[in-house]
C-alpha positions, -999 to 999 in steps of 0.1 A, spaced: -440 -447 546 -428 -441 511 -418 -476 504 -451 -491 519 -470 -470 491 -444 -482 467 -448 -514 473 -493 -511 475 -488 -499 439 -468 -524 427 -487 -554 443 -525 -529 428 -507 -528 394 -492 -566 392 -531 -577 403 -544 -554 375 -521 -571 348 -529 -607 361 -570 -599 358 -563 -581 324 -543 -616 314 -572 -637 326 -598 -613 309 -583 -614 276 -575 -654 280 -615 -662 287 -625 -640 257 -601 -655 236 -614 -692 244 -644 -681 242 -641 -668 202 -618 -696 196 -651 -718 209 -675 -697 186 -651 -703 161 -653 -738 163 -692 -736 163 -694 -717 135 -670 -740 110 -686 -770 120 -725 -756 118 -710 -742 82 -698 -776 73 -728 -791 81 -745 -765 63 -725 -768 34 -730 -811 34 -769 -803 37 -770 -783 2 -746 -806 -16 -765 -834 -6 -799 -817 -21 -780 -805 -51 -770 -844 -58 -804 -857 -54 -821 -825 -80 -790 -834 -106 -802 -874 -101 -838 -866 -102 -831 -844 -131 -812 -868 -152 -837 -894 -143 -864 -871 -159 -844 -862 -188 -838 -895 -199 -879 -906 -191 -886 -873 -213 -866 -890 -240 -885 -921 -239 -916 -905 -246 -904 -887 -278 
């Protein structure tokens, strides 16, 4: 009797560890996926504001040099 309720605890703690493992594995995909979300939406970010930056420093130049003209 002693071993059967050995052996139940073993085989209750063995299938606690193997859900724990597959618990932390799903949140760690799931933050390394977030994590990939969030440096690619960043990038695309960051592309957006250069690429309005460029076009104010062109149009700017462009004025500054029209302004010139007219003096």
């Amino acid at each position: 009797m002693k071993t059967a309720k050995f052996i139940i605890r073993v085989i209750k703690a063995m299938a606690l560890a193997t859900v724990k493992a597959v618990a932390v594995s799903i949140v760690w995909a799931v933050c390394f996926i977030f994590s990939l979300v969030a440096n690619i939406v960043g990038g695309v970010i960051q592309f957006a504001i250069g690429g309005i930056i460029v076009l104010l420093s062109v149009v700017a130049f462009f004025g500054f040099i029209l302004w010139l003209f007219t003096l």
